[in-house]
N, CA, C and O of each residue as an XYZ file, in Angstrom:
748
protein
N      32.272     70.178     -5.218
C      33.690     70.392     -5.151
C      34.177     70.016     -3.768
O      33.636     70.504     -2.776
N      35.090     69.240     -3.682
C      35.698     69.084     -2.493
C      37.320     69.188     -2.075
O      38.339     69.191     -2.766
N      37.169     69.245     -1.114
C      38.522     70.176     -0.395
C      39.393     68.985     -0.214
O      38.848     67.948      0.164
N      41.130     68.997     -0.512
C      42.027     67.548     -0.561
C      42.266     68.094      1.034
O      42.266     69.067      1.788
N      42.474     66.597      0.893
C      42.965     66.185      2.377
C      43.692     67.075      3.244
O      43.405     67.253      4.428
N      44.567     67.587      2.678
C      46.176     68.599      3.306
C      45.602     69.565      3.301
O      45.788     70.374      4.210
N      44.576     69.857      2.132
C      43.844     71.678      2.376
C      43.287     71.723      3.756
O      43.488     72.617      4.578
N      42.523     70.593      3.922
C      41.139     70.150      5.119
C      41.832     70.471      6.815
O      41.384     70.937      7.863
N      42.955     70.002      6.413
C      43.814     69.753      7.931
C      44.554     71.100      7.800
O      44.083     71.925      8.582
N      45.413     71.502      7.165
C      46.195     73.101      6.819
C      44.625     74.163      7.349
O      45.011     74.950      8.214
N      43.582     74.294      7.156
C      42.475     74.994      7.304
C      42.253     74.907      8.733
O      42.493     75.867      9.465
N      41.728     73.608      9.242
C      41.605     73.137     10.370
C      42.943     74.051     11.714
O      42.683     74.743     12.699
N      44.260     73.635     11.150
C      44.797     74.210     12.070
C      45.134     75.636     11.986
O      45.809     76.099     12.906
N      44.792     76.357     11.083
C      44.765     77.701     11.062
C      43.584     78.485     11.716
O      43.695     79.653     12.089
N      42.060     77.496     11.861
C      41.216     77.851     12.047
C      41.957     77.921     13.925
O      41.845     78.926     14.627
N      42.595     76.743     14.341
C      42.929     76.614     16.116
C      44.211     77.812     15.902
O      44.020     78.915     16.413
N      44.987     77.661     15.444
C      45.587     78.952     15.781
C      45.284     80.211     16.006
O      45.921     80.917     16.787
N      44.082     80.676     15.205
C      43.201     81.834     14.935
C      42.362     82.182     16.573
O      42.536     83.117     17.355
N      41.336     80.876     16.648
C      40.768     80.614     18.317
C      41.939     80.821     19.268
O      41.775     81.673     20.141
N      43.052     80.190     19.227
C      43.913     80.484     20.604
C      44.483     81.425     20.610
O      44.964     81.872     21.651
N      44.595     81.973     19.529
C      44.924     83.646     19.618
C      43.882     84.553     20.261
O      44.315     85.271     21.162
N      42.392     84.667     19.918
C      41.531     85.153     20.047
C      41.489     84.962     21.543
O      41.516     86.001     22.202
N      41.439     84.030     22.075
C      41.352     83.112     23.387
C      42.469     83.884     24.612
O      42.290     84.423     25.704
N      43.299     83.683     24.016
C      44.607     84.688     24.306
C      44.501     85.865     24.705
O      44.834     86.318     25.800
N      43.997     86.435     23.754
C      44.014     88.348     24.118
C      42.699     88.546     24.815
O      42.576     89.657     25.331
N      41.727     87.751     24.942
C      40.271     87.770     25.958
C      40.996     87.801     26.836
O      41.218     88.903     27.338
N      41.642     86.638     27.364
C      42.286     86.545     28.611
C      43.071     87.285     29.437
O      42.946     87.603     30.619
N      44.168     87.576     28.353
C      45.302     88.862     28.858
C      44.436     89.965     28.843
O      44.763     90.799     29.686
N      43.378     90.286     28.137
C      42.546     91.724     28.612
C      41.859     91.727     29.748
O      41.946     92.633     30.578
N      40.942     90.455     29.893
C      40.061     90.749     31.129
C      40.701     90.277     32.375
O      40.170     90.238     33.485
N      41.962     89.908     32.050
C      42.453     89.414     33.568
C      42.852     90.784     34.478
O      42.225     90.687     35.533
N      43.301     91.474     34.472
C      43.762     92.504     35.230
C      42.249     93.048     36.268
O      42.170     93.317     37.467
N      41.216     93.043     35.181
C      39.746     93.610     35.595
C      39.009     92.000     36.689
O      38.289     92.152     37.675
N      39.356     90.940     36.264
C      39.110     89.791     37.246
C      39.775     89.886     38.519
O      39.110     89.859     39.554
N      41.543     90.039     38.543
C      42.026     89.858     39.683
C      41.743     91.186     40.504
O      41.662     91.105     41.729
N      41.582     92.471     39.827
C      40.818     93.958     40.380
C      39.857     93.308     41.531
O      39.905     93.757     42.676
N      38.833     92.051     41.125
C      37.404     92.574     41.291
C      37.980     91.169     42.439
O      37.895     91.400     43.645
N      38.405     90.116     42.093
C      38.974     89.371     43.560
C      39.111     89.373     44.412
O      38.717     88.498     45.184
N      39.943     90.675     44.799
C      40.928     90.717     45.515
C      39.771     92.240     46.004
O      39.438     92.577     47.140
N      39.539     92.638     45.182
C      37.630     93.986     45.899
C      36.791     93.323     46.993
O      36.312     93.834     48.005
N      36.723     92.009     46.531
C      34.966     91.683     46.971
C      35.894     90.475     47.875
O      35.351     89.881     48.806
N      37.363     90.189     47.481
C      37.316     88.719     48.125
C      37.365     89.202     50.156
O      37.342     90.319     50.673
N      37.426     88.004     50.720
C      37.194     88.329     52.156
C      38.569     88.677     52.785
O      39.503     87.931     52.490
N      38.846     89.916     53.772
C      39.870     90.353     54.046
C      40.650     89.454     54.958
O      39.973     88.834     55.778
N      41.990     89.261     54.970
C      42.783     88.488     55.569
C      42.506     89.299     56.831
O      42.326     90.511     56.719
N      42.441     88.429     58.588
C      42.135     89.041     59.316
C      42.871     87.848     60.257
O      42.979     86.687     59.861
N      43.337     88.294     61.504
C      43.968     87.207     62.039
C      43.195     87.644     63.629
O      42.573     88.698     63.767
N      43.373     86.638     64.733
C      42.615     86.951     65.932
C      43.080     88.357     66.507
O      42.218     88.983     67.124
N      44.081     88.811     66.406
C      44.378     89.977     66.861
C      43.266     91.027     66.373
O      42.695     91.949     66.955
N      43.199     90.576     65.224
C      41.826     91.749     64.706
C      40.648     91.175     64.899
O      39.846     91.357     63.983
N      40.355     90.661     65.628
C      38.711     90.051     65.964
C      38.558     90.368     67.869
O      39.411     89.892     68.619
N      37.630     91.029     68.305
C      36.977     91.574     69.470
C      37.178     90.326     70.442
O      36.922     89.156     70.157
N      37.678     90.799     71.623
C      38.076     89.921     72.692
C      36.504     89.536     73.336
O      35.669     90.430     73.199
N      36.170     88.593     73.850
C      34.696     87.586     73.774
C      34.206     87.202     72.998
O      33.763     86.056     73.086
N      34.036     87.940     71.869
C      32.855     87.419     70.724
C      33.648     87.342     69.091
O      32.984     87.069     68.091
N      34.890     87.577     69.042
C      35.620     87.164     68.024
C      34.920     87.878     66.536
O      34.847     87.394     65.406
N      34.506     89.082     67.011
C      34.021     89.588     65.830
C      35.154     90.505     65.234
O      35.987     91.152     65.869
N      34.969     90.396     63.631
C      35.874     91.259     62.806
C      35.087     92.137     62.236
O      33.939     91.964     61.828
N      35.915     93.352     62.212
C      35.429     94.346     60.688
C      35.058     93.560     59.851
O      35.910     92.687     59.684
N      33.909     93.400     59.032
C      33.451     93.178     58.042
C      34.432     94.189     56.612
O      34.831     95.352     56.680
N      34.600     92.946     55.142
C      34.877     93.675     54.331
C      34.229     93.858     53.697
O      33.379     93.021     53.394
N      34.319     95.591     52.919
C      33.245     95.765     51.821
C      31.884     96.538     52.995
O      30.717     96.705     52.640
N      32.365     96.852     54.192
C      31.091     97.574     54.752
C      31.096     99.213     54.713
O      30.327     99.935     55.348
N      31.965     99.567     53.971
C      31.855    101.239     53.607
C      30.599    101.180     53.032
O      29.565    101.700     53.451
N      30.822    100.277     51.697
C      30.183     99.931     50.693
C      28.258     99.877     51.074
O      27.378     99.990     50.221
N      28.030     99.664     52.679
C      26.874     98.887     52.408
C      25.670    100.141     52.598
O      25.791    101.351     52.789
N      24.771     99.477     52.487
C      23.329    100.677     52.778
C      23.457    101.315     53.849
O      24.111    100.827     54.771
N      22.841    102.581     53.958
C      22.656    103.480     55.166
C      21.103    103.076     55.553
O      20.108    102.927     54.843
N      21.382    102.923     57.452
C      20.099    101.856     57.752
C      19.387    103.516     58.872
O      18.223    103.897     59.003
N      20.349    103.947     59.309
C      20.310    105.376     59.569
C      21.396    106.202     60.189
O      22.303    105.615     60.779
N      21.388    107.553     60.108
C      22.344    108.525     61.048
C      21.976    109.033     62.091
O      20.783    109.146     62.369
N      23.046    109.477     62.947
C      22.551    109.702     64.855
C      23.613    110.878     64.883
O      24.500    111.240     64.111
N      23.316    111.152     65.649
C      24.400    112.469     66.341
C      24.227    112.263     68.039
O      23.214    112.084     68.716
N      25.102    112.328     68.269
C      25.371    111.641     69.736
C      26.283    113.262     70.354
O      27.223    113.922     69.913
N      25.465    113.358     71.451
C      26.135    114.837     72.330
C      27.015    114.622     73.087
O      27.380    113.456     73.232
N      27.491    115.420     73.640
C      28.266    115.548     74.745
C      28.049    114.555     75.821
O      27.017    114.396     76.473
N      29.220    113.879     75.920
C      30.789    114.195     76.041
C      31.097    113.957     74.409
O      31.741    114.639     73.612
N      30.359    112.695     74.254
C      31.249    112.172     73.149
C      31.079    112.613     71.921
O      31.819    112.128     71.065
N      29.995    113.716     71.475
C      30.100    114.757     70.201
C      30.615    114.107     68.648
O      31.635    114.359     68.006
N      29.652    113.326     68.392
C      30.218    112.531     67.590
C      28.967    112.302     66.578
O      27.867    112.063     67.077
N      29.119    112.375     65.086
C      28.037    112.061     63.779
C      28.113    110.651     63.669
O      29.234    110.158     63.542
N      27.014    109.840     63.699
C      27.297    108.344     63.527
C      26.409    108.175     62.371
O      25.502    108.951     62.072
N      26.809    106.861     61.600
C      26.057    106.226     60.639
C      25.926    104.380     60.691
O      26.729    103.461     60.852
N      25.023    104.448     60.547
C      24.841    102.790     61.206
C      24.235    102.390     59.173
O      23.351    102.830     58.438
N      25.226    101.465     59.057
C      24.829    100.239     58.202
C      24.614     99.056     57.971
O      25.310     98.517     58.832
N      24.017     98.065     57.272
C      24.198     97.006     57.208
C      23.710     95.683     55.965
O      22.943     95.666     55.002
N      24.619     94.685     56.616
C      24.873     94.297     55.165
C      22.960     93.293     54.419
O      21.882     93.471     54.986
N      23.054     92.803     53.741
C      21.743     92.766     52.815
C      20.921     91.895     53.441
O      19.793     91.823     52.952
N      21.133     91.263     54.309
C      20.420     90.527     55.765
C      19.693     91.521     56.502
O      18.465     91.606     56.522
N      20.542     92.312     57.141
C      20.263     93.500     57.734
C      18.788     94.377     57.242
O      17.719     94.420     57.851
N      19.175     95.070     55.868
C      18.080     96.022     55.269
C      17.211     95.048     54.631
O      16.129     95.605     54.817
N      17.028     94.318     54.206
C      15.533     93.033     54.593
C      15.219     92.823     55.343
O      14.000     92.670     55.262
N      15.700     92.621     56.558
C      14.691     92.446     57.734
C      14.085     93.848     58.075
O      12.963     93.805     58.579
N      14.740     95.309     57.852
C      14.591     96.216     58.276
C      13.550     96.810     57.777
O      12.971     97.735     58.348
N      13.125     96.194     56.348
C      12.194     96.878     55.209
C      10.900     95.980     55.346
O       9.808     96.357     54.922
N      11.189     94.239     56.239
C      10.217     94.057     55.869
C       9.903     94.013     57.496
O       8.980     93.383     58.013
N      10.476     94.490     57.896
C       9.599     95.068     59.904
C       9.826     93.704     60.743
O       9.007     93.357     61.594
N      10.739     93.112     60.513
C      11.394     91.576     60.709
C      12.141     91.719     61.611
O      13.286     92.151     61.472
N      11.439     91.257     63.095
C      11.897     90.862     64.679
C      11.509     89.324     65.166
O      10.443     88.726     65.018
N      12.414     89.002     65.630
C      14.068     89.228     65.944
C      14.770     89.412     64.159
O      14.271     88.951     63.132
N      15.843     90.101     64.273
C      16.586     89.982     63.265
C      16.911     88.627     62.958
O      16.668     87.774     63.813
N      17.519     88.233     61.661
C      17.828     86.789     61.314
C      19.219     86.286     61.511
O      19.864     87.316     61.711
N      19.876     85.473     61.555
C      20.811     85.482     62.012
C      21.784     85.709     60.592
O      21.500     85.264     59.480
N      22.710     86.326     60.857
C      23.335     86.470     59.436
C      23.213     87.858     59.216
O      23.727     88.472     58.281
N      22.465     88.356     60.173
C      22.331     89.953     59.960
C      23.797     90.442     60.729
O      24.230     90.012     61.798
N      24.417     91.484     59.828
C      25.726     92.821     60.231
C      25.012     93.963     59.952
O      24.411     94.384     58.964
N      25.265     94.434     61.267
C      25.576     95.682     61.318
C      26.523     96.493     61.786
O      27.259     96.043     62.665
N      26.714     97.850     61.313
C      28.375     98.477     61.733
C      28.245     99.748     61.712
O      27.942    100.235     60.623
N      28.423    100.645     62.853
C      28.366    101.791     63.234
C      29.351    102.445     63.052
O      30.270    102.321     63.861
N      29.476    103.267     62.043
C      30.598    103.915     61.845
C      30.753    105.493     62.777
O      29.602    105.917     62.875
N      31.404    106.150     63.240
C      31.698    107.477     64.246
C      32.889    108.135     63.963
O      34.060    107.774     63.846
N      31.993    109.734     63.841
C      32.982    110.543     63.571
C      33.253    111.502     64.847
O      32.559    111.181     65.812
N      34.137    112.642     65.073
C      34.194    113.772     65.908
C      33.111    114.788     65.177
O      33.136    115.060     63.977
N      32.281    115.228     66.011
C      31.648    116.269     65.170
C      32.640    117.958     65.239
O      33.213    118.616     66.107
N      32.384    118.058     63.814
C      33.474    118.946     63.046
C      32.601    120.173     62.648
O      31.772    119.708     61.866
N      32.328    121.750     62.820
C      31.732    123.029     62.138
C      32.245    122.776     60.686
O      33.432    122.466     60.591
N      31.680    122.846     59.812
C      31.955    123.190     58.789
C      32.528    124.595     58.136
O      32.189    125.765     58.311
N      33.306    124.123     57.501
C      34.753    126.008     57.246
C      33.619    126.749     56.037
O      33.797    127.925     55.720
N      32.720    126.115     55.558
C      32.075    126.446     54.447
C      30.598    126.884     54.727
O      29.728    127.520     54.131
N      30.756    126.154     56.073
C      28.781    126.511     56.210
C      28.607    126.910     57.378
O      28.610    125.801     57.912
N      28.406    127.844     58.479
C      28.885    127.811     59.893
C      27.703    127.141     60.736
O      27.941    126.892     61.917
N      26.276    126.789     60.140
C      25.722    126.026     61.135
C      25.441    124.760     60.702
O      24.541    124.084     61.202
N      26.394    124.256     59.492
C      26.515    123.070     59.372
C      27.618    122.065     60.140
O      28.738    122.516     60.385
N      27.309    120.847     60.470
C      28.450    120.016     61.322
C      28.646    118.990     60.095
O      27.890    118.830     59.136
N      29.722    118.415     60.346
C      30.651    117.589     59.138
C      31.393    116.480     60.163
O      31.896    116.642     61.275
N      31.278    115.536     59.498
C      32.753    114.721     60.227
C      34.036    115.017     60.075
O      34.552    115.330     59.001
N      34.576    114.934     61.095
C      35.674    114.888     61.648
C      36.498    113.861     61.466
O      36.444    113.157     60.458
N      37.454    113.657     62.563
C      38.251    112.476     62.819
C      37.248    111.319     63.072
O      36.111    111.340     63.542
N      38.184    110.090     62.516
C      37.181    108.834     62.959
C      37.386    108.478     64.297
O      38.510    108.364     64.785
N      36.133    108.264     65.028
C      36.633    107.504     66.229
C      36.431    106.116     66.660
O      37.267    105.636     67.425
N      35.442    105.409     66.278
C      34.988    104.013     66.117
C      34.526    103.438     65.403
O      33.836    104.280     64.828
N      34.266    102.086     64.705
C      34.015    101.210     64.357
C      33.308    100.431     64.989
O      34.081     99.709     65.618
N      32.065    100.093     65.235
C      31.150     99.145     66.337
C      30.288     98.291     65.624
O      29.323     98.805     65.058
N      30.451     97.188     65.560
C      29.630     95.968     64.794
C      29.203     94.950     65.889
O      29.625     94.624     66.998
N      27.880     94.494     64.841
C      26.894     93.598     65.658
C      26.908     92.470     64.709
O      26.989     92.704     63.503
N      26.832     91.221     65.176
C      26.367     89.880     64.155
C      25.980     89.172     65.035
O      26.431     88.755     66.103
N      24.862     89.052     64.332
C      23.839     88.428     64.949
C      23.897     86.559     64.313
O      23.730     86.320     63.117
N      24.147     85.460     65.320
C      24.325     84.233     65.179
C      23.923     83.945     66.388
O      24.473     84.370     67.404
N      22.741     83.058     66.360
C      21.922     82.574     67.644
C      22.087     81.712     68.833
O      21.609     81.693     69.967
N      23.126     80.852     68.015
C      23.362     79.967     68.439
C      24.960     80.266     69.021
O      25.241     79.952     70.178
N      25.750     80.758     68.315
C      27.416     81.161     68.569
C      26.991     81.965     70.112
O      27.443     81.573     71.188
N      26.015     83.181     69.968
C      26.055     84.281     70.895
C      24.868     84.116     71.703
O      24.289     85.087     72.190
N      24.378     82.596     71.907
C      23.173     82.692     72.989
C      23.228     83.177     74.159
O      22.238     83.537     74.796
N      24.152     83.219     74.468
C      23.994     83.795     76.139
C      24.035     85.465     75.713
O      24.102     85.999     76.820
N      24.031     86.270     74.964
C      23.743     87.584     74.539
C      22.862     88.036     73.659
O      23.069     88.985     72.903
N      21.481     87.144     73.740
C      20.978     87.693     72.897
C      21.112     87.518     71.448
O      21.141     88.501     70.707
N      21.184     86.471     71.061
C      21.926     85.794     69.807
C      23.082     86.625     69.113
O      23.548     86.183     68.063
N      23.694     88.109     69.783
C      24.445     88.995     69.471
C      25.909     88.660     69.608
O      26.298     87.828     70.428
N      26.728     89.325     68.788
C      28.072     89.443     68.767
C      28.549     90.684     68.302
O      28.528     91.162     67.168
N      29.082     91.229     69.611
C      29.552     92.552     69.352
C      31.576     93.227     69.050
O      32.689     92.904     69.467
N      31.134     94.016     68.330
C      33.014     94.309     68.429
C      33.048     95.496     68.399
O      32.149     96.074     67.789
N      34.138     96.292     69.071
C      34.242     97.844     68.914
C      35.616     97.630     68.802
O      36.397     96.840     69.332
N      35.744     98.736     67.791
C      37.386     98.911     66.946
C      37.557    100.538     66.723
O      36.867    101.474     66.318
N      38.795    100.333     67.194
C      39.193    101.863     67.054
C      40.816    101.782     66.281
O      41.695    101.097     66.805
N      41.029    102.431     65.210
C      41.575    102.681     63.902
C      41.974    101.285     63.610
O      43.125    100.857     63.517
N      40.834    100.620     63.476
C      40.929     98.784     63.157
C      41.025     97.620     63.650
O      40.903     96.495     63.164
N      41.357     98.174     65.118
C      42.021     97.204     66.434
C      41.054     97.349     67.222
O      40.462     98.366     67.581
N      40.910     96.238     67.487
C      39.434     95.823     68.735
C      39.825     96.586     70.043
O      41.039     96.624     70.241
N      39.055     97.187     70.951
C      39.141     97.705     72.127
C      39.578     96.669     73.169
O      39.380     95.489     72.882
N      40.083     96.934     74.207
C      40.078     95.832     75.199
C      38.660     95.231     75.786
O      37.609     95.856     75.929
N      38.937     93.753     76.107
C      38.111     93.397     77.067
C      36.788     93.393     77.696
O      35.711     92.851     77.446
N      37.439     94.536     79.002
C      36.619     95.215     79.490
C      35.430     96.062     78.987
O      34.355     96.271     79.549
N      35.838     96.458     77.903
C      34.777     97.486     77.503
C      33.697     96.612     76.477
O      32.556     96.977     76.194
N      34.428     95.268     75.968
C      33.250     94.812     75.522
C      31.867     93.822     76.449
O      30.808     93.272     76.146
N      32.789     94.072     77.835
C      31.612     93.179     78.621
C      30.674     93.914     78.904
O      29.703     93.478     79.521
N      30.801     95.581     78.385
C      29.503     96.853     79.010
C      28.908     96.426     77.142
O      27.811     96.964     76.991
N      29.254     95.819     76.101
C      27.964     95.889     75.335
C      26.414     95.514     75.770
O      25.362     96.144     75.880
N      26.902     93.948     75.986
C      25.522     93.223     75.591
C      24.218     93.831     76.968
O      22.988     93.809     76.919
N      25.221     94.357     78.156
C      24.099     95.000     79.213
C      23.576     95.900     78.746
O      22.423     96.069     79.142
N      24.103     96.884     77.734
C      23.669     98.642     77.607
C      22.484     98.084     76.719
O      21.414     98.692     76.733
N      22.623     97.055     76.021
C      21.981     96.697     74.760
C      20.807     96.123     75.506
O      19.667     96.377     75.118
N      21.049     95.280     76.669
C      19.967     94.484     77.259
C      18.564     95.208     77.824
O      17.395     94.846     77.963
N      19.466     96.651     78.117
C      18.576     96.971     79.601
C      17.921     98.597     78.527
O      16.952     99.286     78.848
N      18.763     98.799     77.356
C      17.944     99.782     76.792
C      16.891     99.739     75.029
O      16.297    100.539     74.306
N      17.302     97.835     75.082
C      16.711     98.327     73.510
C      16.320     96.584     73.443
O      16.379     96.107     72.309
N      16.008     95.821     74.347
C      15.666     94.097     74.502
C      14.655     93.885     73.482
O      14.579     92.940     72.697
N      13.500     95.397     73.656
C      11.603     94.650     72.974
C      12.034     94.907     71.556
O      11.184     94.754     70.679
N      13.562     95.375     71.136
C      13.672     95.868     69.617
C      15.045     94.867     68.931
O      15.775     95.218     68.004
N      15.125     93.355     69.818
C      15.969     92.569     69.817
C      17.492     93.061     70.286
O      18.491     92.747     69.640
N      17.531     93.770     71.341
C      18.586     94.777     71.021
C      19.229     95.457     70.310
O      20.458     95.485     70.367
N      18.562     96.112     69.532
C      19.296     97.142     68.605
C      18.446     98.558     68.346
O      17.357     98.882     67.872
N      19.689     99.245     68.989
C      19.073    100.579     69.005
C      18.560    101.429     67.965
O      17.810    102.378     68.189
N      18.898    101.144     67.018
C      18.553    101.823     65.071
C      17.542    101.337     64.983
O      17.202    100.201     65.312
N      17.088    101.976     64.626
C      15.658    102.056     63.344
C      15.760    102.592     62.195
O      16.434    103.603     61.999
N      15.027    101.906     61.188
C      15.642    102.252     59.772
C      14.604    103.870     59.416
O      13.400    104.114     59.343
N      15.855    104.659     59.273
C      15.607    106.563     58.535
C      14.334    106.151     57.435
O      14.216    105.232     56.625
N      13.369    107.406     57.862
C      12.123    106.931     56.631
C      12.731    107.714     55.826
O      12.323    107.852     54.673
């Protein structure tokens, strides 16, 4: 039995109307969850004002997000809970005991005020934030430091100047045989 001509083509385009409908509502559904995940993961608009005076480093985006490489508590004066992370460069070299770091490695020190806890009285909690301190390591960009590039940001805005020319010495003269970097990854 065979199908006339006008059936063949009438079928045919009911079958494409059917697909571009289908096609249609895929689209209008998963788009909202695509441009979500874009505009999540895509790289943050950042202009030089937000990049560290010498070494042009920015907040990294998406570094809340990344592994904990370890935590510090830092005393007096500056009384402060820190957490040092970094991004998937970083905790590979860290796991597999990998000196010098590679280049491409971030890391980012996040700092709080240390805070008593209202709930626990000899527990401490964070507080207010007080810095933001990142390292990227590019060998060639940051040779004269140690293949390092440092930035310190306080509520997002790079510190002046001055205070980033005391990184790469503190780093030089207290942590050189560990490529400069003071963390070690929490067992």
């Amino acid at each position: 039995m065979m199908i006339a001509e006008p059936d063949k083509k009438k079928s045919l385009h009911t079958t494409m109307i059917v697909l571009t409908v289908v096609l249609l509502v895929v689209l209008l559904t998963c788009m909202p969850y695509l441009v979500t995940i874009a505009f999540a993961e895509g790289p943050a608009e950042q202009s030089a004002a937000d990049a560290s005076p010498i070494f042009g480093v920015t907040i990294p985006a998406g570094y809340k997000r990344w592994e904990l490489i370890a935590p510090a508590e830092e005393a007096a004066p500056l009384d402060e809970l820190r957490a040092v992370v970094g991004n998937q460069t970083a905790i590979d070299a860290y796991q597999a005991g990998k000196l010098p770091f590679p280049d491409g490695t971030i890391l980012v020190k996040r700092a709080w005020k240390r805070k008593q806890s209202p709930e626990f009285a000899s527990a401490t909690i964070p507080g207010a934030a007080t810095t933001v301190q990142v390292m990227v390591k590019d060998s060639r960009k940051y040779a004269a430091t140690g293949g390092w590039g440092f930035g310190r940001f306080i509520n997002g805005k790079p510190v002046d100047e001055a205070q980033h020319r005391t990184c790469f010495a503190c780093h030089e003269a207290r942590a050189k045989s560990r490529d400069y970097v003071f963390t070690r990854l929490a067992p």
